[in-house]
LODREN-6978 format. One record per residue (C-alpha): residue in one letter; residue number from 1; x, y, z. Coordinates in Angstrom, 2 decimals, always signed. Layout:
N
REC   code   pos      east     north        up
REC      A   NUM         X         Y         Z
...
***
This chain:
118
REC   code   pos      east     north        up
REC      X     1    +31.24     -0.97     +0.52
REC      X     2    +28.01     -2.47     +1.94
REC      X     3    +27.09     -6.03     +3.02
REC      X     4    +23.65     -7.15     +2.83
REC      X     5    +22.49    -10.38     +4.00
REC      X     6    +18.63    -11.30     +4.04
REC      X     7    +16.86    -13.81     +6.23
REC      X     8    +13.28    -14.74     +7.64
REC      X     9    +11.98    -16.50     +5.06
REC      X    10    +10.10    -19.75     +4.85
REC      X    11     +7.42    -21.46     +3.59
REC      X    12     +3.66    -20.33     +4.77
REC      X    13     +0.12    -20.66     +4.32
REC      X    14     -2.05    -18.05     +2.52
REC      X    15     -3.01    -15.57     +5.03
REC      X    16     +0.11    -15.80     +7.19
REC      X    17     +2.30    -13.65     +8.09
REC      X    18     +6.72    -13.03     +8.08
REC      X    19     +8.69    -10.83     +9.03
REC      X    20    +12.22    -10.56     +7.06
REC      X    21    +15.19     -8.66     +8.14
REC      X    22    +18.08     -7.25     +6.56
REC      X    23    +21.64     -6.92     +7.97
REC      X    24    +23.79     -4.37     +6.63
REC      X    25    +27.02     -3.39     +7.57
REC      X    26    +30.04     -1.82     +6.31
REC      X    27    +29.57     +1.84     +4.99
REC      X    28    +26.16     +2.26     +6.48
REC      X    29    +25.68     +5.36     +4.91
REC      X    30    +25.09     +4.30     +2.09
REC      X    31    +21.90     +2.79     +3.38
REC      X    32    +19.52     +6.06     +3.98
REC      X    33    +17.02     +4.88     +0.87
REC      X    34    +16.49     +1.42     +1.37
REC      X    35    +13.97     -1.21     +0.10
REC      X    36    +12.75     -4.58     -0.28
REC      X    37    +12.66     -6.14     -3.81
REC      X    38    +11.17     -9.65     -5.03
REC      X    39    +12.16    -11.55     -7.88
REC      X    40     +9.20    -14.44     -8.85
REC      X    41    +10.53    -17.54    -11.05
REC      X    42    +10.47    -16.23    -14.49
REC      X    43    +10.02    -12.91    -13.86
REC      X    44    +11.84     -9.19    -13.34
REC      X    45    +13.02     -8.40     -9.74
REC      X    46    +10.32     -5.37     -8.82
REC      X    47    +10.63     -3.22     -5.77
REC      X    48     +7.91     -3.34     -3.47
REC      X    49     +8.89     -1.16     -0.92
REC      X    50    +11.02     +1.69     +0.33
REC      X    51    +11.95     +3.68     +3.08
REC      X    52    +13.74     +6.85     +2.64
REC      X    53    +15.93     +8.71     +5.70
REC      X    54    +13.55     +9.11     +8.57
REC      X    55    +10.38     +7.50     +7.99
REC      X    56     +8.76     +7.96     +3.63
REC      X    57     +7.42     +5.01     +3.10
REC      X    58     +6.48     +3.47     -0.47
REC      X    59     +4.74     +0.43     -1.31
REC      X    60     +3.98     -1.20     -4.34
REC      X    61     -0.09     -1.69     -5.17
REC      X    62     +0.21     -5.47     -4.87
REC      X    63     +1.33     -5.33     -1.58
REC      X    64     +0.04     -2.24     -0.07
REC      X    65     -1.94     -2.51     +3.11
REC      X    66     -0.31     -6.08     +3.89
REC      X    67     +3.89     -5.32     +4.55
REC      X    68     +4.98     -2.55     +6.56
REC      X    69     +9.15     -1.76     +6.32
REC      X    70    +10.91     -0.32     +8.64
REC      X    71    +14.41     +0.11     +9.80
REC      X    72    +16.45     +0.09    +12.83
REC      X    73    +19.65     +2.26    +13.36
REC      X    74    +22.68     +1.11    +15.67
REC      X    75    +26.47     +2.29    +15.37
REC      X    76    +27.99     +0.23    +12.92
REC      X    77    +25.08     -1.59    +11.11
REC      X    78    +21.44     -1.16     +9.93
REC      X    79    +18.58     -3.53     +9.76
REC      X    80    +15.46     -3.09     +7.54
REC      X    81    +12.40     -5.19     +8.14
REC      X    82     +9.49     -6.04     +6.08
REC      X    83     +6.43     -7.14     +8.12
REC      X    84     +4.42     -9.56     +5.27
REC      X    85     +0.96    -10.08     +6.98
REC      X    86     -2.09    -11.75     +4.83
REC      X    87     +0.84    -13.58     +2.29
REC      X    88     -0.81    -14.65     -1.01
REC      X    89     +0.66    -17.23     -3.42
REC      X    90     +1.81    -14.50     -5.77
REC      X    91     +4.06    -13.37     -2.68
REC      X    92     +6.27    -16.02     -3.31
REC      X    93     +9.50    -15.18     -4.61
REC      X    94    +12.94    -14.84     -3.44
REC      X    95    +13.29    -11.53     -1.18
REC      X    96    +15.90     -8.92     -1.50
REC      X    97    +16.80     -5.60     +0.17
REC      X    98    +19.40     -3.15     -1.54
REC      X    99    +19.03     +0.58     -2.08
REC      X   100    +15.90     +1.70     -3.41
REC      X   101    +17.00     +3.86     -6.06
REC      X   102    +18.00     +2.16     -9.02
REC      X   103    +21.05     +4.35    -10.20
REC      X   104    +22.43     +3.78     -6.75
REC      X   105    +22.40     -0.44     -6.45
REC      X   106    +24.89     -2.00     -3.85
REC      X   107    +25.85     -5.73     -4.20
REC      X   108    +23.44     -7.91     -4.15
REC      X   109    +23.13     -9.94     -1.17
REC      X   110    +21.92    -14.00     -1.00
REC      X   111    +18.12    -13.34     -0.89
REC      X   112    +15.45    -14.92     +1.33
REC      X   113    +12.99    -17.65     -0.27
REC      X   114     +9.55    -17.00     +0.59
REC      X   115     +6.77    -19.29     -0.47
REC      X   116     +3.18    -19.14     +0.33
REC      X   117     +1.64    -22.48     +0.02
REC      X   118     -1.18    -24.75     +1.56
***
């Protein structure tokens, strides 16, 4: 099984930036397609972007051109990043990562609140 716990989030003003992380350990494998969903009070949790094995990247259209994800391997545990630069107000939501394909979901793990505010 997989653990996945979720941090960097915060509150921020439009235009700033965050960077979230993602710990996951246990079977690591599990973790070659990886992404970042978002889940907006009162609405669906959406993926917004995904990183598959060595480097395809996806990104939603609302957030393409701001976050960047990207990953970083060691032996027993992987961390996926999502770089947030120019945040909006309609960024806020709470932040998950889990697999990116659908079919394949792992448990979810606590989420990260993000809220862009002035």
């Amino acid at each position: 099984q997989v653990q996945l716990v979720e941090s960097g989030g915060g509150l921020v003003q439009p235009g700033g930036s965050l960077r979230l992380s993602c710990a996951a350990s246990g079977n690591i494998f599990r973790t070659l397609f990886m992404g970042w969903y978002r889940q907006a009070p009162g609405k669906q949790r959406e993926l917004v972007a995904s990183i598959f094995g060595g480097g395809d990247l996806n990104y939603a259209d609302s957030v393409k051109g701001r976050f960047i994800i990207s990953r970083d391997n060691a032996v027993n545990t992987v961390t996926v990043y999502l770089q947030m630069n120019d945040l909006k107000p309609e960024d806020t939501a709470v932040y998950y990562c889990n697999d990116a394909r659908a079919a394949y979901l792992l448990p979810w793990g606590p989420g990260t609140q993000v809220t862009v505010s002035s």
